[in-house]
C-alpha positions in Angstrom: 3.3 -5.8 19.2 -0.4 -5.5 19.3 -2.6 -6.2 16.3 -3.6 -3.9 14.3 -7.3 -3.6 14.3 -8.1 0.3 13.7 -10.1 -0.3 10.4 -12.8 -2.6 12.1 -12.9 -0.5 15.6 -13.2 2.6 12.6 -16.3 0.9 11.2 -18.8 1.8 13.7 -18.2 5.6 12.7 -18.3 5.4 9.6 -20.4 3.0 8.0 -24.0 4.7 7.9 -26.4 3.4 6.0 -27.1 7.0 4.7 -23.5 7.9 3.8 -23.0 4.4 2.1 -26.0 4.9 0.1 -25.6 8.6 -0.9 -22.4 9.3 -1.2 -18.5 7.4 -1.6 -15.7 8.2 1.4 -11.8 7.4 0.9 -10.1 5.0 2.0 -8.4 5.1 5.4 -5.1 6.3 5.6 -3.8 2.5 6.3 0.0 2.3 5.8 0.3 5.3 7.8 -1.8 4.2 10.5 -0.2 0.7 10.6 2.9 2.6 10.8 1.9 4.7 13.4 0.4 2.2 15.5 3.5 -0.2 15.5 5.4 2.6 16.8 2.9 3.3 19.3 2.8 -0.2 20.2 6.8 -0.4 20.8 7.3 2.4 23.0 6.3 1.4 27.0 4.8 4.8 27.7 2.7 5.0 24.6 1.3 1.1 24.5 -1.7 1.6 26.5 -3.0 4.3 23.9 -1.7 2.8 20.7 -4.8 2.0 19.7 -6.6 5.3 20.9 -4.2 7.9 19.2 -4.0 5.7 15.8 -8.0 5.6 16.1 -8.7 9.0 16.4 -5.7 10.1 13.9 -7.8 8.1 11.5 -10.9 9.9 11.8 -9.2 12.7 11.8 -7.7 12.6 8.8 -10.7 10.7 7.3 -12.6 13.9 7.8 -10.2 15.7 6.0 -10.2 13.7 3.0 -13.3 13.5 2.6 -13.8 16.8 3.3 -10.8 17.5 0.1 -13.6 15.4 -2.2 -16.0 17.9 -2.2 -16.7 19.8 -5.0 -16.5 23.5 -5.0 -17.6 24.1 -8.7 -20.8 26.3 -8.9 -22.4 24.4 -11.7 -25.4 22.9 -11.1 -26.0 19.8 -9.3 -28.8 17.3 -10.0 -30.5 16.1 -6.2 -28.7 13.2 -6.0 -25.4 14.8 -6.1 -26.6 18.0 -4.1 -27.4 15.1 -1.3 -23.7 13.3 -1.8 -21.8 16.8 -1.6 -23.9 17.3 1.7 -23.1 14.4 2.9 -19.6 14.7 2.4 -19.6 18.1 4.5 -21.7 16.4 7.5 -19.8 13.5 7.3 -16.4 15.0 7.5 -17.5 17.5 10.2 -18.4 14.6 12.0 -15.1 12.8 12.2 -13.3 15.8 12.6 -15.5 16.3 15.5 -15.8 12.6 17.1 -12.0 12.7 18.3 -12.6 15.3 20.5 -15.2 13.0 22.7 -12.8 9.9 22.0 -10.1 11.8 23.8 -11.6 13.8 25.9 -13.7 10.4 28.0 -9.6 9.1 27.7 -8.6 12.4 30.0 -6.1 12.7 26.7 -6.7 16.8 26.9 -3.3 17.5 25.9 -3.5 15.6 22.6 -7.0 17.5 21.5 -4.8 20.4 21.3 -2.1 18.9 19.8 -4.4 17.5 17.1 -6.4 20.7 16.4 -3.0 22.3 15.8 -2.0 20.1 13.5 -5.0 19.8 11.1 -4.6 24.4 11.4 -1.1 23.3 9.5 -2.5 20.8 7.1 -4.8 23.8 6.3 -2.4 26.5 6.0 -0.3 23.3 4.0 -2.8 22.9 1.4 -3.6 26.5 1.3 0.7 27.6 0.4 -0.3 24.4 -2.3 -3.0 25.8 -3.9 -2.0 29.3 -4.1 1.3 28.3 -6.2 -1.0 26.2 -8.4 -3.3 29.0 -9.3 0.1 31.0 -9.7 1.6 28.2 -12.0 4.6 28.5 -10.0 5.1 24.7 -8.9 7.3 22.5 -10.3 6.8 18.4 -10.3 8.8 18.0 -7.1 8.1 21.3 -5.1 4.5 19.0 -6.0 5.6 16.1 -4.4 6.8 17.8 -1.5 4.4 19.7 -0.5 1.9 16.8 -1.3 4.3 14.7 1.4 3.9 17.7 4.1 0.2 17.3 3.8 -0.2 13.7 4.0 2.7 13.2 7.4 1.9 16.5 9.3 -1.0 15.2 11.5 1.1 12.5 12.2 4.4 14.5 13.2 2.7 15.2 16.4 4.1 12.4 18.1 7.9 12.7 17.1 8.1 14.3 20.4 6.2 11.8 22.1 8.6 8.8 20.5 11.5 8.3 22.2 15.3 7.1 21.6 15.9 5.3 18.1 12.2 5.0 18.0 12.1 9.4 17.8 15.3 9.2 15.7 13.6 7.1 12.9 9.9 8.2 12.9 10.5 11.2 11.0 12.0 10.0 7.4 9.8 7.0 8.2 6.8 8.5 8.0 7.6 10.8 5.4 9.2 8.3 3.1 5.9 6.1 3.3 4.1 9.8 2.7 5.9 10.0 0.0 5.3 6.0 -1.7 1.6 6.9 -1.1 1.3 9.6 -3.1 3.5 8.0 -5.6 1.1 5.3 -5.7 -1.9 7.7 -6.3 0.1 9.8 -8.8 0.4 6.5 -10.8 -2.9 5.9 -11.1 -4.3 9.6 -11.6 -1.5 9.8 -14.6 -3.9 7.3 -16.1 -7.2 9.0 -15.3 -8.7 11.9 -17.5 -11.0 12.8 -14.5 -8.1 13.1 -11.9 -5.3 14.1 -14.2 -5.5 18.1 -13.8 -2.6 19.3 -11.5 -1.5 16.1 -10.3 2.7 15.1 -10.6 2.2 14.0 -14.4 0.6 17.3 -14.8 3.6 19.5 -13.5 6.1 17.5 -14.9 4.8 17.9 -18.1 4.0 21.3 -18.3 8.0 21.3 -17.7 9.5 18.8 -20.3 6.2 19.6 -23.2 6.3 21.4 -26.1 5.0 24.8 -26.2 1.9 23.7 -28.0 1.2 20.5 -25.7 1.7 23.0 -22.6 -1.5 25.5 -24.5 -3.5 22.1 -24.9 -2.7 21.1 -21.0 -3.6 24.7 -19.4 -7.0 24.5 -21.1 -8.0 21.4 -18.2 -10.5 19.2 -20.4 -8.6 16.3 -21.5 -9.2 13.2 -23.6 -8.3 10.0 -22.8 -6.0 9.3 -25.7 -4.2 12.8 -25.4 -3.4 12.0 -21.8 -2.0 8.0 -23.2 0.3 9.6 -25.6 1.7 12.4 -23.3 2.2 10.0 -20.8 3.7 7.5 -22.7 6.1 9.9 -25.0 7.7 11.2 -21.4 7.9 8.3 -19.9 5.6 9.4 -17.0 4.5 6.4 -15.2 8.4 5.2 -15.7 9.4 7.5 -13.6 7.1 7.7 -11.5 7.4 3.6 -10.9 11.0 4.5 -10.4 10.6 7.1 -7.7 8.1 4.7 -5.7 10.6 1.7 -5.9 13.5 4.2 -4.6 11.7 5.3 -2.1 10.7 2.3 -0.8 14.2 1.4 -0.8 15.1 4.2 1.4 12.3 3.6 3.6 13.7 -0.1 4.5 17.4 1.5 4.8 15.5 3.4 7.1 13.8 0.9 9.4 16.9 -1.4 9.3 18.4 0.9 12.1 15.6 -0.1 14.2 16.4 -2.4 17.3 13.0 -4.5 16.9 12.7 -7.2 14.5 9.2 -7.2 14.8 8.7 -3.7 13.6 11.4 -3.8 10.9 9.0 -6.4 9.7 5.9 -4.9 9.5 7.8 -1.5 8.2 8.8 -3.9 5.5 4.9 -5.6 5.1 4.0 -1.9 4.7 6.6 -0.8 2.3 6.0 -4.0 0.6 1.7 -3.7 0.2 2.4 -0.4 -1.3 4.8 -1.6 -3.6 2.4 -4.7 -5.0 -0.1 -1.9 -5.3 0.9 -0.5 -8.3 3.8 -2.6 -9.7 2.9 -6.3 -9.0 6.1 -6.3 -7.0 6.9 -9.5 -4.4 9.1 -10.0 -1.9 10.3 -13.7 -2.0 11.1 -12.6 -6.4 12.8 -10.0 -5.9 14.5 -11.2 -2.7 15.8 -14.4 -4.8 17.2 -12.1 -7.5 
């Protein structure tokens, strides 16, 4: 299996002095692109662009990130944030943009299309999403699945380039490691006052609340201490802890009908990094229990 090296053949698009002085990106998308790429890397007819497809997936869905972290509030900005938000529009117009060249210099025409189509679903995706949250017709886990659609769709594109056990597998896969990276987000925005609104703590809670907790949530400015003692009164993080670590679970079930060792392992190094993430979990502990 090839190494995977996406991140540091990334950097040369996206470290600019201006955008690293201005303004903050996300992260890459790293389990799914590990994942991605050892798929890539085990199938004969995909090897030779492994590393091309999981690059340009990257930016790709870099640009879209950063392009959900601006904001669209009308208040007004001082300079220095008029300059980040700017930035942030440039700068995801700009990855979006560079996988088009990437490809098109590979003679990968095909996949240009197939990629543009996808990020029109991941639009129309988040579009469905935030329609039923203006509605307040969303539950927790019509959250969470929605939330999974978004985060695997530009990636289902090549379930019909995968073949055999390979195409069999990639699907719940990919969507079960979706799935354990939102959870580990969730986890850590249930404990943020800034990111808390409409997040999974926030839908499950305007289910299981009182009447007069659900009044305090819809009015969007929380405290610190209000969020705690929600959190900890419905056993929020608890559960969400417990959806990760069942998830992971099913995720290794999963990749234990693969025919490569080498891939069920790094499947597992993925699953596993996630896991440490959030809950301090390790392998060789848990595996002795």
């Amino acid at each position: 299996m090839k190494t995977y090296r996406v991140p540091e053949i990334a950097q040369k698009y996206v470290e600019y002095d201006m955008i690293q002085e201005h303004t903050a990106l996300p992260d890459l998308a790293n389990a799914r692109l590990r994942l991605l790429h050892a798929f890539l890397s085990q199938q004969h007819t995909l090897q030779t662009h492994s590393e091309l497809f999981t690059l340009v997936v990257s930016l790709v869905q870099l640009g879209m990130d950063t392009h959900d972290l601006i904001d669209t509030q009308q208040e007004q900005r001082s300079e220095p944030e008029m300059r980040s938000r700017q930035l942030k529009v440039l700068a995801g117009d700009y990855f979006s943009a560079t996988f088009y060249q990437l490809l098109a210099q590979a003679g990968q025409i095909e996949m240009i299309a197939k990629i543009s189509g996808a990020v029109s679903e991941v639009n129309r995706l988040k579009v469905n999403l935030y329609v039923r949250m203006r509605q307040h017709k969303l539950s927790a886990e019509e959250y969470l699945g929605y939330s999974v659609q978004i985060k695997s769709a530009l990636f289902h594109i090549f379930s019909d380039r995968l073949e055999g056990t390979l195409s069999r597998i990639w699907p719940e896969v990919l969507n079960g490691i979706s799935r354990c990276e939102i959870l580990v987000d969730e986890i850590a925005r249930s404990e943020s006052s800034d990111r808390f609104d409409q997040g999974w703590a926030y839908w499950h809670l305007m289910q299981v609340a009182s009447d007069e907790e659900c009044q305090q949530l819809t009015m969007h400015t929380y405290e610190r201490a209000f969020i705690q003692g929600l959190a900890e009164k419905y056993n929020v993080r608890t559960q969400l802890r417990e959806k990760l670590k069942l998830t992971a679970d099913s995720v290794k079930a999963s990749a234990g009908k693969l025919e490569s060792v080498k891939l069920l392992g790094e499947l597992t190094s993925i699953v596993d990094t996630l896991l440490y993430e959030q809950t301090g979990y390790t392998p060789a502990l848990n595996e002795t229990r």
